[in-house]
NUKOLRO-529328 format. One line per 3 residues: number of its first residue (from 1); for each residue x, y negated, z negated of N, C-alpha, C, O, CB. Coordinates in steps of 0.1 Angstrom, whole numbers. Glycine has a CB too. Layout:
NUM = X:Y:Z:X:Y:Z:X:Y:Z:X:Y:Z:X:Y:Z | ...;
//
This chain:
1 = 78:101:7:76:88:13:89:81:15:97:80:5:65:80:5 | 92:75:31:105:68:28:105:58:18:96:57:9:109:62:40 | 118:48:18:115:37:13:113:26:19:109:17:12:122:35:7;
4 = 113:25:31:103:16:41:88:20:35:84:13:26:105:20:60 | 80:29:37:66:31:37:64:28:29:53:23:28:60:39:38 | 75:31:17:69:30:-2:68:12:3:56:9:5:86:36:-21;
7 = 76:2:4:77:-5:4:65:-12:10:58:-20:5:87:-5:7 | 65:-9:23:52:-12:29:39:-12:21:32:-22:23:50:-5:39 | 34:-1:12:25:1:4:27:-9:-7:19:-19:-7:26:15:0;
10 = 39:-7:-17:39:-18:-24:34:-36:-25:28:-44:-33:50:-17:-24 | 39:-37:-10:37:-51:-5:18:-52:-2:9:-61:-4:48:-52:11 | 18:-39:3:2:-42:7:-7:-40:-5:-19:-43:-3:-4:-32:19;
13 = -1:-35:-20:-11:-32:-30:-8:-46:-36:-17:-54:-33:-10:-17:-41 | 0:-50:-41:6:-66:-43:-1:-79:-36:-1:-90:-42:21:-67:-37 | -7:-79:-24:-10:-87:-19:-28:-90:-19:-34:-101:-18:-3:-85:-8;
16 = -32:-75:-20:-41:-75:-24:-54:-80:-31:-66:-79:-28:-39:-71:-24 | -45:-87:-46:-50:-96:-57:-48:-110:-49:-45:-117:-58:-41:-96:-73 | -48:-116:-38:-49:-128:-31:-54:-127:-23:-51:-134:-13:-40:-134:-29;
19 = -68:-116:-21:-73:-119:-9:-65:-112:5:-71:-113:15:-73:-135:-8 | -54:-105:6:-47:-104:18:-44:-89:21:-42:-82:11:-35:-112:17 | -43:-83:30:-47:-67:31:-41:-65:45:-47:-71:54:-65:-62:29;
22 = -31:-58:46:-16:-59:52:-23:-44:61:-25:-32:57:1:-57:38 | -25:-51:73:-21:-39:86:-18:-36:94:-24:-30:103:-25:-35:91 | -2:-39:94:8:-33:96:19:-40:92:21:-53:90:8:-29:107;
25 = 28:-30:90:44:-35:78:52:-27:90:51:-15:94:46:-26:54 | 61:-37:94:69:-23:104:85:-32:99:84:-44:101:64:-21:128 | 95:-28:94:107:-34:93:125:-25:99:129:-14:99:104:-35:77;
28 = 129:-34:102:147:-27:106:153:-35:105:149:-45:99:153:-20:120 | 164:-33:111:180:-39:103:177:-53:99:180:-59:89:197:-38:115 | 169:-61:114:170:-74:114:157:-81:112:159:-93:112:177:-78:124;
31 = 143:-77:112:131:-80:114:120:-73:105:119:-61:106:130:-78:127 | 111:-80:98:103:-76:91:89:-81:96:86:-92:91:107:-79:79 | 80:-75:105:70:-78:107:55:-74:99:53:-62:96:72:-75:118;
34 = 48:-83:97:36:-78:88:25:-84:97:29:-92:105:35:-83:71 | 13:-81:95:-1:-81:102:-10:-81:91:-11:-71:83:-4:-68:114 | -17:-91:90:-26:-91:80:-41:-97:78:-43:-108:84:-20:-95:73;
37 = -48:-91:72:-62:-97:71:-68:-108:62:-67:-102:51:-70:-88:70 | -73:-119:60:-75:-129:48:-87:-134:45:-92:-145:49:-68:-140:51 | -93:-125:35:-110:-128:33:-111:-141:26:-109:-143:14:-119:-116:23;
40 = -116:-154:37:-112:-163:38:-125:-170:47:-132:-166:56:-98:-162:41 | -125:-182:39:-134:-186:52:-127:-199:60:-134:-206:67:-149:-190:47 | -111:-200:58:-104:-212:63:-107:-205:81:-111:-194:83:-86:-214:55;
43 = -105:-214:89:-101:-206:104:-89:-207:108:-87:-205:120:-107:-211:115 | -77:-209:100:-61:-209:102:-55:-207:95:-61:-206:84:-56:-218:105 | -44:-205:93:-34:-204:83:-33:-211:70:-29:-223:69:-22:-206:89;
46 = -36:-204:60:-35:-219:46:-21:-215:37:-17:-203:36:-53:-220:31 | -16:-225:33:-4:-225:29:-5:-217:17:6:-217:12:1:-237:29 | -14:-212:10:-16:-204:-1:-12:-189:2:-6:-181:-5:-32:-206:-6;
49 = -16:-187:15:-17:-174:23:1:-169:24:7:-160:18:-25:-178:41 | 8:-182:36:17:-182:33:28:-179:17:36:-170:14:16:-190:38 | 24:-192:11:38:-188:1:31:-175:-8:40:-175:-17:45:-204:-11;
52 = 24:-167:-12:18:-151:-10:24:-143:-5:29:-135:-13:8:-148:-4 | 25:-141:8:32:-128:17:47:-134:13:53:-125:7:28:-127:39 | 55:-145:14:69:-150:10:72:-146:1:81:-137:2:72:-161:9;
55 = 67:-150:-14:68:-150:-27:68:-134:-33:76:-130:-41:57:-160:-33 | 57:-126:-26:58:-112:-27:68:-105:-16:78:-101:-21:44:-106:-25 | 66:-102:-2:80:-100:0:93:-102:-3:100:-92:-1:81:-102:6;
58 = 99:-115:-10:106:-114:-14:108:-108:-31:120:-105:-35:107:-123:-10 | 98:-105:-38:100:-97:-51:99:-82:-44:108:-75:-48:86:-101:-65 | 92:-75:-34:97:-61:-32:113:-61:-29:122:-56:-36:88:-53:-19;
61 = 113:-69:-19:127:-68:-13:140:-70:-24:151:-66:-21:126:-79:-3 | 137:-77:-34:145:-80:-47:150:-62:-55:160:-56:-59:134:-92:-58 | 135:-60:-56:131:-44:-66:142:-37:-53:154:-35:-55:107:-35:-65;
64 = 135:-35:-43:144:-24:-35:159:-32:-27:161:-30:-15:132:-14:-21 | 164:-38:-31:172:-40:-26:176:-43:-15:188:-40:-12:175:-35:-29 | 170:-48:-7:172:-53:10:171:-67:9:165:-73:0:159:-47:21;
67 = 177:-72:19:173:-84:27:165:-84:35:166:-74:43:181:-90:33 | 151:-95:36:143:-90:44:150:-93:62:147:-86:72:128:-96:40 | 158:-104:63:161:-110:77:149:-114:84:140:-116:76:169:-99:86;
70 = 145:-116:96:137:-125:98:120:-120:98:117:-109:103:143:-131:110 | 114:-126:94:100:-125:92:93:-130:100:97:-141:104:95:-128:81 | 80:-123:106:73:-124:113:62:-121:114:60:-109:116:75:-122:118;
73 = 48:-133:113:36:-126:102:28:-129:112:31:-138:119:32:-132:85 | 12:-119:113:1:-123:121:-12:-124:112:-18:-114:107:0:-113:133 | -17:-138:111:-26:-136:98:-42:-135:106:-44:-140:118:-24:-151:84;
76 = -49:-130:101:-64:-124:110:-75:-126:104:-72:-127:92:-66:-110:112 | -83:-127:106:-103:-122:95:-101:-109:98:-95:-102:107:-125:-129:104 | -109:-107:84:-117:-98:88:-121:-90:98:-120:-78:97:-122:-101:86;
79 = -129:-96:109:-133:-95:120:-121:-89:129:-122:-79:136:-138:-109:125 | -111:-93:127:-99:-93:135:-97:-104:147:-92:-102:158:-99:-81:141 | -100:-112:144:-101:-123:151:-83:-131:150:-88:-143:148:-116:-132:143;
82 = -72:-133:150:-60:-142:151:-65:-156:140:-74:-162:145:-57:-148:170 | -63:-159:133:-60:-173:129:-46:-181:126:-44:-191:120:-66:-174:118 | -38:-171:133:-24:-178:131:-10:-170:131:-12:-158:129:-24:-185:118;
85 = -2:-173:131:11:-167:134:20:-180:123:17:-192:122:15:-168:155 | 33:-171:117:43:-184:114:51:-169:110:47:-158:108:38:-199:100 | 64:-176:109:79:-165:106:88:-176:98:88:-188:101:91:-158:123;
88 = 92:-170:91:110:-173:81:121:-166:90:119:-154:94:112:-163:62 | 132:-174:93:146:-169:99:154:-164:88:152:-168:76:155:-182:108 | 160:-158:90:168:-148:82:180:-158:73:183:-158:61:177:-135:93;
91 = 183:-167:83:191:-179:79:184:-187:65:191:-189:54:190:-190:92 | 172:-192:67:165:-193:56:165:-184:41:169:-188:30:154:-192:61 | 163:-177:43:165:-165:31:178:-168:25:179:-172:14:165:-149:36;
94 = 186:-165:33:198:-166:30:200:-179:20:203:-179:8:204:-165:41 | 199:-190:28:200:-199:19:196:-206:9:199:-216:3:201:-203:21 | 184:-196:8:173:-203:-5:181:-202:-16:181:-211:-24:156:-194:-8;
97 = 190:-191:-19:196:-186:-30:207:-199:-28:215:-196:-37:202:-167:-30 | 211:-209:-24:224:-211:-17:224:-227:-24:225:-233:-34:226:-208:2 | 221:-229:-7:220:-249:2:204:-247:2:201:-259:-2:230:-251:25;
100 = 194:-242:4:182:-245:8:173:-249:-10:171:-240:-18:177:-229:19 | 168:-261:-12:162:-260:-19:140:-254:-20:133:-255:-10:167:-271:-23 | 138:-250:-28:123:-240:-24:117:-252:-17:113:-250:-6:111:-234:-41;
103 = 116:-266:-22:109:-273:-10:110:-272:3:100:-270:9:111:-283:-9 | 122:-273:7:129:-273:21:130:-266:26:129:-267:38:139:-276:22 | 131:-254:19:126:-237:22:107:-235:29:103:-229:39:126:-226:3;
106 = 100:-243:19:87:-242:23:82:-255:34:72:-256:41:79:-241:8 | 89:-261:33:85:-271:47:88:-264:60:80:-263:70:95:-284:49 | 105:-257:58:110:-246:73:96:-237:74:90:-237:85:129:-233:70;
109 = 94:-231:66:81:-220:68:68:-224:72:61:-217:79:79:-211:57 | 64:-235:68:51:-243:69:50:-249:86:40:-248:93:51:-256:58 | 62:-254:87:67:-259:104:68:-247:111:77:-246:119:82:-267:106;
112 = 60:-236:109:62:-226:120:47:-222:126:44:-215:136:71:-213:113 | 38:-227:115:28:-220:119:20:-226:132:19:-238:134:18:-218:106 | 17:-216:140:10:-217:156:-6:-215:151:-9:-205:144:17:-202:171;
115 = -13:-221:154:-26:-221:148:-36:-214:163:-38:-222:173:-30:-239:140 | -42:-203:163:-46:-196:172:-60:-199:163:-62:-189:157:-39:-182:175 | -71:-211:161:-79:-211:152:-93:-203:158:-95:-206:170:-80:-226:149;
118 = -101:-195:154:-112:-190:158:-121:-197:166:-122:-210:165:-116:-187:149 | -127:-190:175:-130:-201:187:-146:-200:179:-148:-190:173:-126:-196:209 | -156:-208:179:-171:-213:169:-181:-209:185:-193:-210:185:-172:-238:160;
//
């Protein structure tokens, strides 16, 4: 198994204990995209969801040693239905360790989400 796939797996058995079940992990030099499902009965993105896929991507990415660079997430039902889109810039990351404090970090990431809410 590479260490992308292990990784990918990791992230998706990790995420798992919050409800969240990752389908698809695709990552390279500069972009880390994930797709995911949220047994949930919100119809949009909740910020619990968010700092989850953040807070765990960044502990795999710590273990194996990468930077993730920029993130790019599609969160879904069950159903497969869209409830939202939001990404972290690579810039961000970077500076969480730095100039960025975790607030300011989690406002940049919160100000991203596009709410594609389930249509009733």
């Amino acid at each position: 198994m590479s260490d992308l796939a292990a990784a990918g797996v990791t992230l998706e058995n990790r995420l798992m204990s919050h409800g969240i079940y990752v389908i698809d992990f695709e990552r390279d030099e500069r972009t880390v995209s994930i797709e995911y499902e949220v047994v949930a009965s919100a119809p949009a993105v909740t910020t619990d969801e968010v700092g989850a896929v953040v807070r765990t991507l960044l502990t795999v990415a710590d273990e194996r040693e990468w930077a993730p660079g920029r993130l790019e997430a599609t969160s879904r039902t069950t159903d497969g239905d869209v409830r939202g889109h939001w990404h972290v810039e690579k810039e961000w990351f970077d500076r969480l360790s730095s100039d960025l404090t975790e607030l300011e970090f989690s406002n940049l990431v919160l100000g991203t989400i596009t709410d594609d809410p389930i249509e009733e």
